[in-house]
C-alpha positions in Angstrom: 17.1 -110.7 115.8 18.8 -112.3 119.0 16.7 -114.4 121.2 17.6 -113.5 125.1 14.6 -112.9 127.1 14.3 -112.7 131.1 15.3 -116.9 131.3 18.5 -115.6 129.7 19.5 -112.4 131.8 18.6 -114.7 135.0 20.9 -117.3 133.8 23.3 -114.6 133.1 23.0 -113.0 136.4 23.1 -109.3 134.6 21.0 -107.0 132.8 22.3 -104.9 130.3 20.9 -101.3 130.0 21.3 -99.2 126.7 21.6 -95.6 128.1 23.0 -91.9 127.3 26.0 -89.9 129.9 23.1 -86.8 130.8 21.6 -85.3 133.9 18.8 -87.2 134.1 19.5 -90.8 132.3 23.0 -91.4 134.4 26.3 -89.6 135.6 28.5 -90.3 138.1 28.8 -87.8 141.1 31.4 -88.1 143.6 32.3 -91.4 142.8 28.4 -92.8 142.9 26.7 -93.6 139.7 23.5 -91.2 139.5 20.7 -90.7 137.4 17.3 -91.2 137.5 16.8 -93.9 134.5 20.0 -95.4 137.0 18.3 -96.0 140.3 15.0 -97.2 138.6 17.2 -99.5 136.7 19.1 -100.5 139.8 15.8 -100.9 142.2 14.6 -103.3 139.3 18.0 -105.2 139.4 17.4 -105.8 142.9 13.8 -106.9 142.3 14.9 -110.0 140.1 18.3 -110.7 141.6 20.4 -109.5 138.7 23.6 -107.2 138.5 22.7 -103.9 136.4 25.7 -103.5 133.6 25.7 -99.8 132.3 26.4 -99.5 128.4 26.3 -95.6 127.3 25.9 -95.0 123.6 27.4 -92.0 122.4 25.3 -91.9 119.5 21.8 -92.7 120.9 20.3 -92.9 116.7 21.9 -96.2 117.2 20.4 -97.4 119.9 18.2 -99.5 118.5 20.4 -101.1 116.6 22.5 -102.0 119.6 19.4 -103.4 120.9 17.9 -105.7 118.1 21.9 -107.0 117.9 21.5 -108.1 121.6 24.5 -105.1 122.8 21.8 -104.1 126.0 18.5 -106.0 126.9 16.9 -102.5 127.2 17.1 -98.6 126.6 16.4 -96.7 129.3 17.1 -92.6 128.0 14.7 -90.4 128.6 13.0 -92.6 125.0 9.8 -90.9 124.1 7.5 -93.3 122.9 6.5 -92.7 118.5 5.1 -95.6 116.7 7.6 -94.9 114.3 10.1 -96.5 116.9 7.2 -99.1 118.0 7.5 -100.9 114.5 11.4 -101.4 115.4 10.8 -102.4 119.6 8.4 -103.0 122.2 7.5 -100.2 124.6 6.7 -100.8 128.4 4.4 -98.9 130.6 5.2 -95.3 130.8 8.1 -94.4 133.1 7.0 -90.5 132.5 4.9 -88.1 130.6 6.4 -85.2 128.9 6.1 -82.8 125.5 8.5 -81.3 123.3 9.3 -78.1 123.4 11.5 -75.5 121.5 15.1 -74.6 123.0 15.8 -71.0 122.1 18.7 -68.7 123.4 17.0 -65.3 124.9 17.6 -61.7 124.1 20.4 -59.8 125.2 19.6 -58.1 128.5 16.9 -60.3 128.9 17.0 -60.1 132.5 15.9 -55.7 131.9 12.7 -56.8 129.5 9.2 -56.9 130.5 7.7 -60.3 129.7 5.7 -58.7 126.8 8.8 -57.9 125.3 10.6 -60.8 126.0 7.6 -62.5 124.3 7.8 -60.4 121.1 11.6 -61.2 120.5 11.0 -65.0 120.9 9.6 -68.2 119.0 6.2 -68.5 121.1 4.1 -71.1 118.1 5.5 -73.8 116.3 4.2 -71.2 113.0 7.3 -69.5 114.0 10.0 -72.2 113.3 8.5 -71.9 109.3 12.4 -70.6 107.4 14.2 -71.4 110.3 17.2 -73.4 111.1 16.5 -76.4 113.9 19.4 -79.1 115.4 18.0 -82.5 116.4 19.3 -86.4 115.6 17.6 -87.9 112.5 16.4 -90.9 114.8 15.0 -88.8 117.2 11.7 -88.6 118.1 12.0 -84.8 117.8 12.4 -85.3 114.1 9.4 -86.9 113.5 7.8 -84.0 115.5 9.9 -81.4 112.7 8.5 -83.3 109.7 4.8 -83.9 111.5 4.6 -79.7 112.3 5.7 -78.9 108.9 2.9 -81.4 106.7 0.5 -79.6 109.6 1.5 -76.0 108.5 2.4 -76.2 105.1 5.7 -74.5 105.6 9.1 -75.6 105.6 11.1 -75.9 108.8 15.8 -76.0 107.8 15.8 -79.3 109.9 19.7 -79.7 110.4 20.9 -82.9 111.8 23.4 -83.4 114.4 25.1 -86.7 113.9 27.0 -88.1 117.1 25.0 -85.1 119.4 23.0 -85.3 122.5 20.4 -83.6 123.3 21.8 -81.9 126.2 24.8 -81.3 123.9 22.5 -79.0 121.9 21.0 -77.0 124.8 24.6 -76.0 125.9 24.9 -75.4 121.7 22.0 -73.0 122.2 23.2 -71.0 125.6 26.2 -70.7 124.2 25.2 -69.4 120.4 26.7 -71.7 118.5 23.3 -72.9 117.4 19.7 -70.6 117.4 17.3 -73.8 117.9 17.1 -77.7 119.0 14.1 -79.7 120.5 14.0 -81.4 123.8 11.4 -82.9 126.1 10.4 -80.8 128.5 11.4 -82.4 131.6 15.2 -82.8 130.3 14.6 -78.8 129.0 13.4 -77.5 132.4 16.6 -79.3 134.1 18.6 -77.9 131.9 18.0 -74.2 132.2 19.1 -74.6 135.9 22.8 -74.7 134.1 21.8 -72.4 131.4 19.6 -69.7 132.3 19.5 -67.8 129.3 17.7 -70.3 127.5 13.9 -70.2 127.1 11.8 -73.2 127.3 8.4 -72.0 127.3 7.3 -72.8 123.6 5.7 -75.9 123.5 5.9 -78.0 120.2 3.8 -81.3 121.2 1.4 -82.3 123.4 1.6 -84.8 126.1 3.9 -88.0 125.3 5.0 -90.9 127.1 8.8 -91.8 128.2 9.1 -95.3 129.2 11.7 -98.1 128.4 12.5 -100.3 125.0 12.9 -104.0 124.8 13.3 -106.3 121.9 10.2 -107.0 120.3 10.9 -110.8 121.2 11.4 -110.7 124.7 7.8 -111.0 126.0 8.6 -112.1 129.3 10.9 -109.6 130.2 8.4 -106.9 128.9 5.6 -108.2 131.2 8.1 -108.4 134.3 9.4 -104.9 133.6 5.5 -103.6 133.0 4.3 -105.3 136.4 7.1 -103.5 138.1 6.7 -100.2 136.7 3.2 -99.9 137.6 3.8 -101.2 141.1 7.1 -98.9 141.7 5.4 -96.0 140.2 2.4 -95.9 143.2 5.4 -96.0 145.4 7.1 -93.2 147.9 10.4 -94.5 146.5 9.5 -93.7 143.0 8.3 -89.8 144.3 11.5 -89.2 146.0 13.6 -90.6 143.0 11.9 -88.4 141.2 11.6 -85.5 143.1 15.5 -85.7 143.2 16.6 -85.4 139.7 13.1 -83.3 138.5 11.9 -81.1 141.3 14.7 -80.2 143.4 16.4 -78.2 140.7 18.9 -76.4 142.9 20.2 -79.4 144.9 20.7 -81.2 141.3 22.6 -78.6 139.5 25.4 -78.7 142.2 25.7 -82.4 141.7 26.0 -81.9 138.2 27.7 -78.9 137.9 30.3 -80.3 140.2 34.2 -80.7 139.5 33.2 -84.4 140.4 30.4 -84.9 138.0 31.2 -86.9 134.9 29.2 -84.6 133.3 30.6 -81.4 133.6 33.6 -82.1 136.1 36.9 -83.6 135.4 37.7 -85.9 138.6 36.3 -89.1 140.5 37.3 -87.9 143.8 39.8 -85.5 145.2 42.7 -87.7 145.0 42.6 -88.8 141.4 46.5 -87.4 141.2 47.6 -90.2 144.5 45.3 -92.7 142.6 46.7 -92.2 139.0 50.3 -92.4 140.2 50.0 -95.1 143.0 48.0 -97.2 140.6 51.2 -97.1 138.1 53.4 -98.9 141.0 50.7 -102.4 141.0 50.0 -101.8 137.0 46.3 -101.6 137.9 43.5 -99.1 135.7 43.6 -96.3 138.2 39.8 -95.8 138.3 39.8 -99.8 139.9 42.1 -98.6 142.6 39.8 -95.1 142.5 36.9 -98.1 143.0 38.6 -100.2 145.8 39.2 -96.8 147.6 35.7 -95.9 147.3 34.2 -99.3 148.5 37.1 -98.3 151.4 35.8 -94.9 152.9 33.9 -93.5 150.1 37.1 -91.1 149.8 37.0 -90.1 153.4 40.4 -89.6 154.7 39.3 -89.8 157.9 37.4 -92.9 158.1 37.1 -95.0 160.6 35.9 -99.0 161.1 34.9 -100.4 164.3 37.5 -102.5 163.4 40.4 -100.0 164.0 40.7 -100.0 160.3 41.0 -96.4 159.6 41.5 -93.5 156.2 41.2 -94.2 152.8 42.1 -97.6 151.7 41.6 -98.6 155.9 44.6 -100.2 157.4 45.1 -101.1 160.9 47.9 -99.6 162.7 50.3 -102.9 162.4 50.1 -102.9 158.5 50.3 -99.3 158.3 53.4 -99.1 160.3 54.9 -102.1 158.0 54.3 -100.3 154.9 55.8 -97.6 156.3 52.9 -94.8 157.0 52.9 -93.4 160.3 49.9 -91.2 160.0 46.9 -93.3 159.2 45.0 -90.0 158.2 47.4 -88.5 155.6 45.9 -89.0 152.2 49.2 -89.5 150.5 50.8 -92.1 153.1 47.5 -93.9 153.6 47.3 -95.2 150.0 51.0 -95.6 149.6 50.8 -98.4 152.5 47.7 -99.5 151.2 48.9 -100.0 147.4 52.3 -101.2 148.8 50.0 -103.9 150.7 48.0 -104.8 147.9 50.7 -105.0 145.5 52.3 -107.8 148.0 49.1 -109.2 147.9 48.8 -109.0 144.0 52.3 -110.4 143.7 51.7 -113.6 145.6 48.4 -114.6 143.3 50.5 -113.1 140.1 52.5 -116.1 140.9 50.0 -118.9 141.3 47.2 -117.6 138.8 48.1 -117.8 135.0 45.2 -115.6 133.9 45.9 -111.9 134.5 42.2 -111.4 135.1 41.7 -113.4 137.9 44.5 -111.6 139.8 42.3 -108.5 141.0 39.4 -110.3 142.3 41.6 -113.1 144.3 43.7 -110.2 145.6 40.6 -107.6 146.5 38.9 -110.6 148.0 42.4 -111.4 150.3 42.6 -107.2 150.8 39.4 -107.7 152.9 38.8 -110.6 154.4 42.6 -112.0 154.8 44.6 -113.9 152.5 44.1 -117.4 154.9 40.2 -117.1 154.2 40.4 -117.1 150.7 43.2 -119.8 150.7 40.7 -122.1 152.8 38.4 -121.5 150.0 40.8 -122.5 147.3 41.6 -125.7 149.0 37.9 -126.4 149.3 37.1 -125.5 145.8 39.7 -128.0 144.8 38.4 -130.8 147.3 34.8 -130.3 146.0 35.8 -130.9 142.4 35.8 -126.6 141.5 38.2 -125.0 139.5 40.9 -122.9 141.7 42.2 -120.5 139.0 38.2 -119.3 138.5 37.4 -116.4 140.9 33.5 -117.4 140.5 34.1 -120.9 141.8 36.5 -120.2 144.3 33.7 -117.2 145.8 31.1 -120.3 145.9 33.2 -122.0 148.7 34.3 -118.7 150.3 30.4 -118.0 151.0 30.1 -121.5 152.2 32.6 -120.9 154.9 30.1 -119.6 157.0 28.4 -122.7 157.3 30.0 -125.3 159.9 29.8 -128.2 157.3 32.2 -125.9 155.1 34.3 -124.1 158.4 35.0 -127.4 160.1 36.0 -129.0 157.2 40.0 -130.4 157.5 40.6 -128.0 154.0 39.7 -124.8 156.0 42.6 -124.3 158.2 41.2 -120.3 159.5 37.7 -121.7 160.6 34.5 -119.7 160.3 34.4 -116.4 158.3 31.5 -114.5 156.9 32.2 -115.1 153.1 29.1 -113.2 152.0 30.9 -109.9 152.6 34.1 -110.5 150.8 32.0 -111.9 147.5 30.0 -109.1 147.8 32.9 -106.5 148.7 35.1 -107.7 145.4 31.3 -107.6 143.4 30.7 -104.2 143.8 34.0 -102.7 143.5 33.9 -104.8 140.1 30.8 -103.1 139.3 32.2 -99.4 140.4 35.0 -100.1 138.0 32.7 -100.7 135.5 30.5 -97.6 135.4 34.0 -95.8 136.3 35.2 -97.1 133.2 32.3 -95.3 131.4 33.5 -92.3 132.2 35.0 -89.3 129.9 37.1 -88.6 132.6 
């Protein structure tokens, strides 16, 4: 098993979370990345100074084996705690408490029943599942729950295993008929019959059980960091309205997911995925970094505007507009062809001086936003200072520094002061918006 425990995700500068594309683990909505196991993630990030680094597993039976072979530092997904699963990891303190429940479609003309006989035509004991036909992953903690009822019962439950399936996956199976029964917690099961309400959720199958988050079972330190935080965050108002948002307010969370631009039901990042895709071809860039870059821009605003006189979607000022050849700064279409026509001149100049392809985008997002002379200042310093100038990273140390006069005054930075901070930190996070872009079905 891999040694990396909290001395090595510090060092690192990035923890890597093991998690599952669903309504309440993580989605992306409108170009943000979502999900309640997400912001708790994100607001314990922040807490230790580290960048959060999404990994989804499509197959969450996995999981654990992406873990113990040091792929993700910890699974966040809606994990139910089984000491089954504790002989394999180490759990932390509860995140939530939950039970298992049966996912069954209901009746025809349900909506024209009284409850009585609504009752009659459904599964309401687990006795009731004895001959029947249930979905649920081998490795989930809902199988353990199959085999557990049937030893209590002394019948036999037809537990069918869906290999490669989410749970969520399965509840849209059940609404839809392709499949009578599956097992989810309730919390996921109740947020899912807002999108399918002709499913019935009402049988429970367990009683109370913990959800909290999965470590390696030699990363000690990291366990007690994430345990102290957890029971700190969790006496919080933060923690109520985080979870409040993605648990209570049912109606408000369906439209998000729901949405044309939810990864998990939609088909688009923002509304101009079409000007993105084909602009992007014209610099050779992923379209979902220029989708990012847009984003970080006006959060796909058209009509943005900086107090800088910067203004629409990829925020020119008038004089670089007009040399790129857009007249109206608020026309989606014109707007980011004078932006990408900008940033491919941009993009050409480092092509030429940088012999990794890699280090192209950062040097030429960093020179998008603060000015191509800042980061050149930078360069020069890097190189005086003994850094290497091809390496984004070292070069962003000296651009930060530039704020300090030591660093601004120096003969090597020919632009004088600037506020490198907000160019690191403008390239980091459109980095990290490409990244959970690029987790994406879309």
């Amino acid at each position: 098993m891999v040694q990396r425990d909290l001395d090595e995700i510090l060092a690192s500068g990035k923890l890597v979370a093991l998690t599952d594309f669903s309504s309440s683990s993580y989605f992306i909505f409108k170009g943000v990345p979502m999900g309640f196991e997400y912001e708790l993630l994100q607001r314990f990030c922040d807490e230790i100074g580290v960048d959060l680094s999404i990994r989804i597993v499509n197959d969450m039976d996995s999981v654990i084996y992406l873990l113990n072979r040091n792929e993700g530092d910890v699974i966040a997904a809606n994990y139910t705690v089984t000491n089954r699963r504790k002989r394999k990891v180490t759990y932390t303190e509860p995140v939530l408490e939950t039970r298992q429940v049966l996912v069954q479609r209901l009746p025809e003309k349900w909506w024209t029943m009284t409850r009585e006989q609504m009752n009659k035509s459904l599964i309401r004991s687990a006795a009731g599942l004895v001959g029947k036909e249930v979905y649920v992953r081998k490795e989930s903690s809902f199988y353990t729950r199959l085999l557990n009822l049937m030893d209590e019962m002394g019948g036999i439950i037809d537990i069918e295993f869906a290999e490669g399936i989410g749970t969520e996956r399965l509840i849209e199976m059940v609404s839809t008929g392709e499949i009578k029964y599956t097992v989810a917690d309730e919390n996921v099961a109740v947020l899912n019959k807002a999108y399918f309400p002709n499913i019935d959720v009402s049988t429970p199958l367990s009683f109370t059980q913990n959800v909290a988050w999965a470590c390696r079972r030699n990363s000690p330190t990291l366990i007690d960091t994430l345990n102290a935080w957890i029971q700190n965050f969790k006496r919080t108002e933060a923690f109520a309205v985080i979870h409040l948002k993605y648990f209570k307010a049912r109606t408000q969370h369906k439209e998000r997911v729901l949405s044309e631009y939810s990864s998990l039901k939609g088909s688009k990042i923002s509304p101009y995925d079409a000007l993105i895709k084909e602009e992007a071809k014209r610099i050779g860039w992923d379209w979902k970094l220029l989708a990012a870059m847009i984003y970080r821009e006006s959060k796909f605003v058209p009509d943005s505007e900086a107090w800088t006189g910067a203004s629409g979607l990829m925020q020119l000022i008038p004089e670089t507009a007009e040399r790129f050849g857009a007249d109206s700064l608020g026309d989606p279409r014109q707007n980011i062809h004078a932006g990408v026509s900008f940033l491919q001149t941009i993009s050409a100049y480092w092509s030429e001086r940088l012999d990794d392809s890699t280090q192209v985008i950062p040097f030429s997002l960093a020179s998008y936003n603060v000015g191509l002379g800042h980061v050149l200042d930078a360069r020069r310093l890097t190189q005086k200072y003994g850094g290497d100038t091809a390496s984004w990273e070292s070069v962003a140390t000296y651009l930060e520094l530039k704020s300090q006069p030591q660093y601004y005054r120096d003969e090597a930075a020919r632009h004088g002061y600037c506020r490198g901070s907000e160019p690191v930190n403008y390239v980091r996070n459109i980095m990290m918006l490409w990244e959970h872009y690029q987790n994406t079905p879309i």
